[in-house]
PABA-664279 format. One record per residue: residue in three letters; x, y, z of N, C-alpha, C in turn. Coordinates in steps of 0.001 Angstrom, whole numbers, plus 500000, padded with zeros to 6 digits. Layout:
SITE,ALA,X,Y,Z,X,Y,Z,X,Y,Z
...
This chain:
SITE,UNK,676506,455331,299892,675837,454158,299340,674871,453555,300360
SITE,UNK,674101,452634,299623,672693,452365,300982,673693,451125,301184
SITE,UNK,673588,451197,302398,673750,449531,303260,672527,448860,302954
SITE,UNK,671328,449370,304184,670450,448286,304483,669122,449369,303535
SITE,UNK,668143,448363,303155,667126,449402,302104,665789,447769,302932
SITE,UNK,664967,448266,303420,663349,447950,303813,662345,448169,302974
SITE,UNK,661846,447845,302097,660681,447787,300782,659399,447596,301524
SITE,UNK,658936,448056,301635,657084,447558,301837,657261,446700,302402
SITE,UNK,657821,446648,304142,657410,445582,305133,656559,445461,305821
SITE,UNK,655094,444528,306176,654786,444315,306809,654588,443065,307726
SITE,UNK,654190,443542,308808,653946,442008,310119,652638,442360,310815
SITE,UNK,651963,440683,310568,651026,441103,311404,651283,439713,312220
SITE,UNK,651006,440612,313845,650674,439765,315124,649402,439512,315531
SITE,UNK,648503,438413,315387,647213,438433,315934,646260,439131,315489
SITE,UNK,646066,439308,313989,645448,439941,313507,645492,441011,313241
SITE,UNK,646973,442012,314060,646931,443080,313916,647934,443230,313164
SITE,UNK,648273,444418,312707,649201,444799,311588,649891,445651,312429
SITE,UNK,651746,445339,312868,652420,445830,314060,653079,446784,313009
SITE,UNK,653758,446567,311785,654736,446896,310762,653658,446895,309189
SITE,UNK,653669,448736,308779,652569,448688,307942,653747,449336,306686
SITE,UNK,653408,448516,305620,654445,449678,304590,655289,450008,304972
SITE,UNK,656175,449691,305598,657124,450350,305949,658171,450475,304796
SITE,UNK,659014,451596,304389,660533,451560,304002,661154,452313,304865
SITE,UNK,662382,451977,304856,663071,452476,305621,664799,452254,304840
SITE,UNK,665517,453286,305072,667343,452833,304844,668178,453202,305429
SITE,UNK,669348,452744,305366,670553,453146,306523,671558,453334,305484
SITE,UNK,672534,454328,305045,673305,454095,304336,674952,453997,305057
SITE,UNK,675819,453746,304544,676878,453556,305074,677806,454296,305866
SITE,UNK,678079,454135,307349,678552,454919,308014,677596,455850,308358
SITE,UNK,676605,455360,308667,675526,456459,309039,675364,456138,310016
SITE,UNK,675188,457408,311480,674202,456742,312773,672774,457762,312182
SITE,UNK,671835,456507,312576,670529,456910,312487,669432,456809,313735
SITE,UNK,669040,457744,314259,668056,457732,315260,666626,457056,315037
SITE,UNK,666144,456100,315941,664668,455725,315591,663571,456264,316639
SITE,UNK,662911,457319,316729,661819,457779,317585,660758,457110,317230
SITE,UNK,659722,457186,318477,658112,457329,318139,657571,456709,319148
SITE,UNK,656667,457100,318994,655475,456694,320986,655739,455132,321171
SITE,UNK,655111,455017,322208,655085,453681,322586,654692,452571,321604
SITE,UNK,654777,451256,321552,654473,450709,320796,654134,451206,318973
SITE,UNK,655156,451932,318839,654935,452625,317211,655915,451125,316234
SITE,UNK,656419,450428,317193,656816,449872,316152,658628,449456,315882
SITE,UNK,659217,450443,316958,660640,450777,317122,661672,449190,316988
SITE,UNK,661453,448593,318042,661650,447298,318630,661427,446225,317867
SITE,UNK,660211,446556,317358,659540,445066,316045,660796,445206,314914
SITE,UNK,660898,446606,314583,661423,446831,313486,663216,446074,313511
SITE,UNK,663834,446330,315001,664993,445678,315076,664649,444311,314753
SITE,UNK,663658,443755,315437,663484,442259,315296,663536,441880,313996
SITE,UNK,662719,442542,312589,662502,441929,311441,663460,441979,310879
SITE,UNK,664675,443329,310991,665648,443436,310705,667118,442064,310920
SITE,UNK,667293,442048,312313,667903,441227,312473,667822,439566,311982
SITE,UNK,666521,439515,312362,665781,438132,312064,665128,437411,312856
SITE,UNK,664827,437962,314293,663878,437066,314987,662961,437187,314650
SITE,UNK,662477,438021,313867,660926,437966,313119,660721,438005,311795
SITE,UNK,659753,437389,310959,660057,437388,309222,658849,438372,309605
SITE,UNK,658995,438974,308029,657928,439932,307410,656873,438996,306955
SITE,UNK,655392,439441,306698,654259,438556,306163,654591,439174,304985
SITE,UNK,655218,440469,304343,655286,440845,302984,656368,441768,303053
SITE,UNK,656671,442347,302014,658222,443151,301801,658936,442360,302007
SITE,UNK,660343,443346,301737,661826,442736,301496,662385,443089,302042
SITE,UNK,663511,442910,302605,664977,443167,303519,666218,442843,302676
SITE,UNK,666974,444381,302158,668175,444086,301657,669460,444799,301895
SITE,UNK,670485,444202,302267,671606,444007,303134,673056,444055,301462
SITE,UNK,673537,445063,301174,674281,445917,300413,673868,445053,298913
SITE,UNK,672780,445195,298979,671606,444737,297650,671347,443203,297799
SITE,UNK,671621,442496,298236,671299,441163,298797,669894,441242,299442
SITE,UNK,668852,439957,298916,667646,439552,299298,667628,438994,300545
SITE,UNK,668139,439464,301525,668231,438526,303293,666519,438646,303758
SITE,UNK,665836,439012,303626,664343,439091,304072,664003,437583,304901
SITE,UNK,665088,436075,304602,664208,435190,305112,665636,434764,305602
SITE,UNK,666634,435328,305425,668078,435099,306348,667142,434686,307789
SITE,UNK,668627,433733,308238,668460,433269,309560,668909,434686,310695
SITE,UNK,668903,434527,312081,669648,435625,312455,670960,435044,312641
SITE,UNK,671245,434025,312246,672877,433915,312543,673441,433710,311047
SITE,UNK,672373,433521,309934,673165,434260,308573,673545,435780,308732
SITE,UNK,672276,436444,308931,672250,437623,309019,673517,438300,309674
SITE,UNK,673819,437610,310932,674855,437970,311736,676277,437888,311157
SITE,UNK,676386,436832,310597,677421,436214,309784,677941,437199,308380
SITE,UNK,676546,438033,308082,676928,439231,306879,677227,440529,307755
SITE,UNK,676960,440457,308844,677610,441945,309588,676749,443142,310218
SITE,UNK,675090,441950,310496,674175,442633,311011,674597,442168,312417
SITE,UNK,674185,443171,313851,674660,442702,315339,673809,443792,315781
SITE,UNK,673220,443521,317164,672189,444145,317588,672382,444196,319176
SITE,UNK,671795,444978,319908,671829,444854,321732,670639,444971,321751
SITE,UNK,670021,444479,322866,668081,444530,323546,668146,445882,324473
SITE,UNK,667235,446092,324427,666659,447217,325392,667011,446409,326751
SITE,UNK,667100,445770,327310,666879,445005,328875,668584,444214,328751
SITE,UNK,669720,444937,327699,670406,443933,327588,670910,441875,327417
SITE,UNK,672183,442038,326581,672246,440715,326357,673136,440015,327096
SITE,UNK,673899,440729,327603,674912,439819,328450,674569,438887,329099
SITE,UNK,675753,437966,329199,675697,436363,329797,675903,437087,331271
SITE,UNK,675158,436886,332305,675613,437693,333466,676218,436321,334199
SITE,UNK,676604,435120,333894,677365,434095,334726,678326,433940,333908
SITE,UNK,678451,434982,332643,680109,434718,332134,680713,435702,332522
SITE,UNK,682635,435603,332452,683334,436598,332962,682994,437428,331664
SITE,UNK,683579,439076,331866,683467,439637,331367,684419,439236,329894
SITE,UNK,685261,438434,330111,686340,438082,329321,685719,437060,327994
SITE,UNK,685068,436347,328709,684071,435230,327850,682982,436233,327535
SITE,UNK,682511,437098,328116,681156,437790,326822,681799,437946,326198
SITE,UNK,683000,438522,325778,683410,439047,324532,683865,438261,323672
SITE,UNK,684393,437085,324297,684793,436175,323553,684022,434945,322587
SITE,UNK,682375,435432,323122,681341,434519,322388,681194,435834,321040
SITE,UNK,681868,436701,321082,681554,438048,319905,682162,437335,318670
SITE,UNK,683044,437184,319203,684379,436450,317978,684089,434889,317671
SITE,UNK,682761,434177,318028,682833,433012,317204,682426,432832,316090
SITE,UNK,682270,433658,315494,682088,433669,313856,683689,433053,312839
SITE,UNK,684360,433904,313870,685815,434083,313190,686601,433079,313973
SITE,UNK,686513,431847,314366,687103,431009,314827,687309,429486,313918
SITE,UNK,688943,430109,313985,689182,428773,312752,689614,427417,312986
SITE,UNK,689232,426652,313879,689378,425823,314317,687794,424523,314186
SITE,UNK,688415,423499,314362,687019,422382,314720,687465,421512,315941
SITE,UNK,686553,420612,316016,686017,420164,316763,687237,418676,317014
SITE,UNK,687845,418515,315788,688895,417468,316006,690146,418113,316703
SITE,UNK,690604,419664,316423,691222,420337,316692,691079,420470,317899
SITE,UNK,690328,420575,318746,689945,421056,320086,690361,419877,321163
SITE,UNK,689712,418373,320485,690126,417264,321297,691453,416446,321290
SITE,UNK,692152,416918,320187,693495,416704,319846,694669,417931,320210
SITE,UNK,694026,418511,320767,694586,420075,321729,695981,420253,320593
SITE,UNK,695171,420433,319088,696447,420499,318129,696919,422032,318524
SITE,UNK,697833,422268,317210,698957,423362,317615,697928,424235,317097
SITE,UNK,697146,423992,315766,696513,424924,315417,695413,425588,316651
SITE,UNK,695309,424370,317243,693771,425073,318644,694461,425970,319549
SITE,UNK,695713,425689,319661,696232,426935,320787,696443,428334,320055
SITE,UNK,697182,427904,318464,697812,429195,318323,696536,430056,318143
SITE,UNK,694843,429235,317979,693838,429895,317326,693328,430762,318965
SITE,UNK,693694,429911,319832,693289,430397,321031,693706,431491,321518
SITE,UNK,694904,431975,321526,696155,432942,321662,695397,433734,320755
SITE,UNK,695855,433779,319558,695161,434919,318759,693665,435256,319167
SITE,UNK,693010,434637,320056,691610,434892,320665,692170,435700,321287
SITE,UNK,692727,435063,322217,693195,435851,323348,693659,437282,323291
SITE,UNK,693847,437550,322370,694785,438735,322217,693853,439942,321384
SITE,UNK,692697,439272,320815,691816,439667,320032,690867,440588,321270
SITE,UNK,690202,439442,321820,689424,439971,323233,690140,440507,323802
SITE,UNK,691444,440842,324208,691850,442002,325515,692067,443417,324612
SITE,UNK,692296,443167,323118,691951,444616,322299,690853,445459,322449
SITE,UNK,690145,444168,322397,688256,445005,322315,688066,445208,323735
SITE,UNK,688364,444667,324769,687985,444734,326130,689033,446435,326216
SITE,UNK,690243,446570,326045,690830,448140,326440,690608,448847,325904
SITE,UNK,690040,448968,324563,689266,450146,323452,688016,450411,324500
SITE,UNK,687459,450036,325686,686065,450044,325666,686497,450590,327314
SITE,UNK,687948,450310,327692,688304,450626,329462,687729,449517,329796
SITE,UNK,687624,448252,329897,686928,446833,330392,688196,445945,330448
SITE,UNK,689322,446078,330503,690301,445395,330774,690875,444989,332100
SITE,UNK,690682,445878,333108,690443,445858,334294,689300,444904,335049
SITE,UNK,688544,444565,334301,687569,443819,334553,687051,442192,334149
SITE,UNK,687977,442055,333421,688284,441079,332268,687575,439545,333167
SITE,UNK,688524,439398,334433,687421,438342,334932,686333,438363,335830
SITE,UNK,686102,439260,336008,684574,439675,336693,683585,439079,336397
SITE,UNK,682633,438376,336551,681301,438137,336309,680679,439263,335673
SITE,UNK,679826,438917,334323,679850,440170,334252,678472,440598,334573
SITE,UNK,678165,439670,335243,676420,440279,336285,676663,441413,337589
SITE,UNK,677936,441403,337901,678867,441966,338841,679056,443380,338451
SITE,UNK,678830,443798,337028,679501,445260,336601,678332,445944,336888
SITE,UNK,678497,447658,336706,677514,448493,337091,676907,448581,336022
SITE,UNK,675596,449478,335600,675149,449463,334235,675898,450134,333540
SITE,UNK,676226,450802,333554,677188,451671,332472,678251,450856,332009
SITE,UNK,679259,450004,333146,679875,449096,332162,679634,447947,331538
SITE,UNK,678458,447541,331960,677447,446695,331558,677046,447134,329995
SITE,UNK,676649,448167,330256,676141,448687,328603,677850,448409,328097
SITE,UNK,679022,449388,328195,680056,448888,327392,680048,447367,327068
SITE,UNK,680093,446819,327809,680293,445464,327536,679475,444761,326691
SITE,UNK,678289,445360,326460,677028,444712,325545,676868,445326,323813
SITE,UNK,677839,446318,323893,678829,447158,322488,680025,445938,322409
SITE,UNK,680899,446192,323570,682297,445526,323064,681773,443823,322215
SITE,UNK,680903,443453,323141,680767,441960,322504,680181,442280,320855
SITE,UNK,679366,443014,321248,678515,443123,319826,679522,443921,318574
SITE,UNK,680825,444560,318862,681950,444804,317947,682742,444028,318137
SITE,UNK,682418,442472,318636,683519,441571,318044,683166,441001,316920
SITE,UNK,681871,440756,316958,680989,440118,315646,681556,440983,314353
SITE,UNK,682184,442240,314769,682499,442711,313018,681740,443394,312206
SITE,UNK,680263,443882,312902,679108,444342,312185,679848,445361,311273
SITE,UNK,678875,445173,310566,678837,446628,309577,677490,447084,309817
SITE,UNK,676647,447128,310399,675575,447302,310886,675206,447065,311845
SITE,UNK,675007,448079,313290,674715,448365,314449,673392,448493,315228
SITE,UNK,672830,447691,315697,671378,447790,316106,671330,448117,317668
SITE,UNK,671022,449434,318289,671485,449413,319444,670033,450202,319904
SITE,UNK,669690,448883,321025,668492,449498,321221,667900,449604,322988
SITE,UNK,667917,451310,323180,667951,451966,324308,669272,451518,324950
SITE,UNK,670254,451538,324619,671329,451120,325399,671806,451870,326638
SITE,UNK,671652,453147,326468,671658,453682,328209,670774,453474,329077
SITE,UNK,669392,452744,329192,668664,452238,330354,669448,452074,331534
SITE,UNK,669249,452947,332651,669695,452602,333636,670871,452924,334351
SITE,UNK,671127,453934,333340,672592,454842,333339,672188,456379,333565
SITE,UNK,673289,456925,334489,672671,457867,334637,673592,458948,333858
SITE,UNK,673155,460547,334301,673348,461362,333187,675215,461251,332167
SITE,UNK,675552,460913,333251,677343,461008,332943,677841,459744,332242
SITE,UNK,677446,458540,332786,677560,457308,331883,677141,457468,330380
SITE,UNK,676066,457981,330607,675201,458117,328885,676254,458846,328197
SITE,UNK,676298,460061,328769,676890,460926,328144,678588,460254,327333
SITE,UNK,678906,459806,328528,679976,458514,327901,679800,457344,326724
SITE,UNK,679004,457008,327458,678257,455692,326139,678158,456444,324905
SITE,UNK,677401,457248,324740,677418,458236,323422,678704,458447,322630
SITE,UNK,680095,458753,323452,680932,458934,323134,681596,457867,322685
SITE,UNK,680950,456838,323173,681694,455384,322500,680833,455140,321255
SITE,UNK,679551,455261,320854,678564,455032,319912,679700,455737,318844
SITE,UNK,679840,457390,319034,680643,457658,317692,681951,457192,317628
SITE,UNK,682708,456833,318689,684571,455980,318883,683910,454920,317599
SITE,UNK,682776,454181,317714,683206,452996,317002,682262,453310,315504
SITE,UNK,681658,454138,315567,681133,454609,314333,682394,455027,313266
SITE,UNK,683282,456040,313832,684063,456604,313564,685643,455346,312775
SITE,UNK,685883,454680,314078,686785,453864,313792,686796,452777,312957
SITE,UNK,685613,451925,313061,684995,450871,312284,684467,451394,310942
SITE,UNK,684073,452763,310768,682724,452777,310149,682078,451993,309916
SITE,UNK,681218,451949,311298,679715,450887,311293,678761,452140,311222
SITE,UNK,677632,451590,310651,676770,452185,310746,675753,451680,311624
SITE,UNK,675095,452930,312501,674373,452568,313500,673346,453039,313630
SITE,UNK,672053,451933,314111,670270,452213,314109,669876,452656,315697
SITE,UNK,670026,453415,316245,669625,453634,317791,668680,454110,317953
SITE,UNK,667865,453680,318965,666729,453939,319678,667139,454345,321075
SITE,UNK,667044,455218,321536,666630,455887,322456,665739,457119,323534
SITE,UNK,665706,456859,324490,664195,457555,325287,664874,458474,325355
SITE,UNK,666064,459403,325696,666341,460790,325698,666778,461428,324538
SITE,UNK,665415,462008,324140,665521,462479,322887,666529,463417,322231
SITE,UNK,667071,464232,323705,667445,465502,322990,669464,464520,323133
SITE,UNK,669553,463516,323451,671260,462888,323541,670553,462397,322027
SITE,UNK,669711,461770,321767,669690,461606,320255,670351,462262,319223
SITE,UNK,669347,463888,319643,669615,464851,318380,671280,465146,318666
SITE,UNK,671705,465218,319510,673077,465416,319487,674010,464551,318768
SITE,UNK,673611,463557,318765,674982,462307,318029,674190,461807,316358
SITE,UNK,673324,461597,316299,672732,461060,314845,672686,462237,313901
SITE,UNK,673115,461590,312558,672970,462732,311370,671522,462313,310724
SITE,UNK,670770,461283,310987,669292,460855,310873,668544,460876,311662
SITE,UNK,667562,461368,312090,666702,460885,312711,665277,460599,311781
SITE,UNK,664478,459133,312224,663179,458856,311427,662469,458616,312682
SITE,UNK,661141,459069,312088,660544,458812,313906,659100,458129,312742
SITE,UNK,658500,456818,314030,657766,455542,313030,656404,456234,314127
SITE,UNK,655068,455624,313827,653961,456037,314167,653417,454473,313585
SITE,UNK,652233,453990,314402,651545,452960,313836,652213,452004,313266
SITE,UNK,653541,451628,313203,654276,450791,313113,655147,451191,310877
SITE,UNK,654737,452354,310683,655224,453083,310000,656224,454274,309871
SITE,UNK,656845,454602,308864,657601,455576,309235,656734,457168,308684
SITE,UNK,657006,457874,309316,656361,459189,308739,656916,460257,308853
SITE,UNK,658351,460280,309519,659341,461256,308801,660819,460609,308449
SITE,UNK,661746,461705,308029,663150,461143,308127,663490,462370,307863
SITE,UNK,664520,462969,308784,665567,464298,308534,666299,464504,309083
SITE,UNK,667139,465464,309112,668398,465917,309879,667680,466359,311407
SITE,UNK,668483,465836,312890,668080,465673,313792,667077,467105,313965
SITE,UNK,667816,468515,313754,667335,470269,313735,666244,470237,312854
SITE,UNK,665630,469389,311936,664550,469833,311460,663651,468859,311829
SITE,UNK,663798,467142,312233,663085,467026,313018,662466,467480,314584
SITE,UNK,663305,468108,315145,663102,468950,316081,662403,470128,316302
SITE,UNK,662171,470714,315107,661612,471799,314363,660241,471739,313781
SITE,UNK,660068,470500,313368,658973,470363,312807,657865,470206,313683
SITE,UNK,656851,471089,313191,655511,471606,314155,654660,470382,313990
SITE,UNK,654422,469437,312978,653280,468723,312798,653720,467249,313529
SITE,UNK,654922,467605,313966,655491,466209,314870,655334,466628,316557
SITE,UNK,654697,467655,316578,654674,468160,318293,653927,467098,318784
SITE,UNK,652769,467138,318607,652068,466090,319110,652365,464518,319633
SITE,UNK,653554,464408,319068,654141,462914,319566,654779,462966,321143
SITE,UNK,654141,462019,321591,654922,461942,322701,655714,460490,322806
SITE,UNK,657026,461159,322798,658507,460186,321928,658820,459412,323151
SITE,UNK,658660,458271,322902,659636,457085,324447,659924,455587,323709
């Protein structure tokens, strides 16, 4: 079934048109690869998706729902969650608190609760508690729990910028270049966590990344965008294959 379905989106920045026609879909439990040269469009496309950017035209729909002018913390709130290329982590929170800003969606408590240190604010706290050291040992980050997490290396840095972003609950995964800065063996790891939580959650996941050929290995999609359009979509072996896509030079 389609999760997410993109109708004729476009954006223009400054006169220019960044996002032309675009459609695009993700269907459920799918990882999908996003290629294409520099500035094709990769990055914008997370943005309109998520919601830091509206479309000037087209639609955005989220398991047939009209979200196109969703906030990003509606958006978030239906089970869209995303990572930046340059990462999001709080690097002056412990590693324990990034994860624990994942889970404020799902926090049942207020604000009278908190200053009246009722029974409900602890027992809600505890069940935090117990919530975050799950997601922190699924990921090997338990060991690390109060670390700063400006303190970790990149590789657990990247875990940690997944674990937070699978507390939110997505059903939809926006993960973009997440091995920056990792070298061959970390990636190769990280990858292995991309399908752990594909697999376990079934989330479905949109990745962008610069090493093309760890792409073709883990995605059953790959679409590669040009001019801020899409102009293919196939199984990773026949985009790989295909002669009239040589000419791209993919980053």
């Amino acid at each position: 079934m389609i999760l997410l379905k993109l109708n004729k989106l476009n954006l223009v920045f400054n006169d220019m048109r960044v996002i032309r026609d675009l459609d695009f879909i993700v269907e459920e439990k799918e990882i999908v690869g996003l290629i294409g040269a520099t500035q094709s469009g990769k990055t914008v496309l997370f943005d309109l998706i998520s919601g830091f950017y509206k479309a000037n035209t087209g639609k955005i729909y989220f398991e047939g729902e009209d979200i196109t002018k969703f906030s990003v913390e509606k958006k978030s709130q239906l089970g869209i969650a995303r990572t930046f290329q340059n990462g999001s982590i709080f690097s002056e929170l412990s590693v324990k608190d990034n994860v624990k800003i994942g889970f404020y969606n799902f926090i049942n408590y207020n604000l009278k609760n908190v200053i009246l240190r009722s029974k409900k604010f602890f027992g809600e706290e505890k069940r935090l508690s117990d919530e975050v050291y799950n997601v922190l040992k699924m990921f090997g980050l338990e060991y690390y729990e109060n670390l700063l997490a400006g303190d970790l290396s990149y590789g657990l840095q990247g875990k940690l910028d997944i674990a937070r972003a699978i507390a939110c609950g997505p059903k939809l995964l926006l993960l973009d270049r997440p091995t920056n800065g990792m070298d061959k063996n970390e990636a190769d790891e990280f990858m292995d966590i991309i399908k752990m939580v594909n697999k376990k959650f079934s989330t479905a996941i949109v990745l962008i990344e610069n090493d093309i050929d760890l792409m073709m290995n883990i995605c059953d999609r790959v679409v590669v965008m040009e001019y801020g359009t899409v102009i293919a979509s196939d199984k990773p072996v026949e985009i790989k294959n295909n002669q009239a896509l040589a000419s791209i030079s993919f980053s």
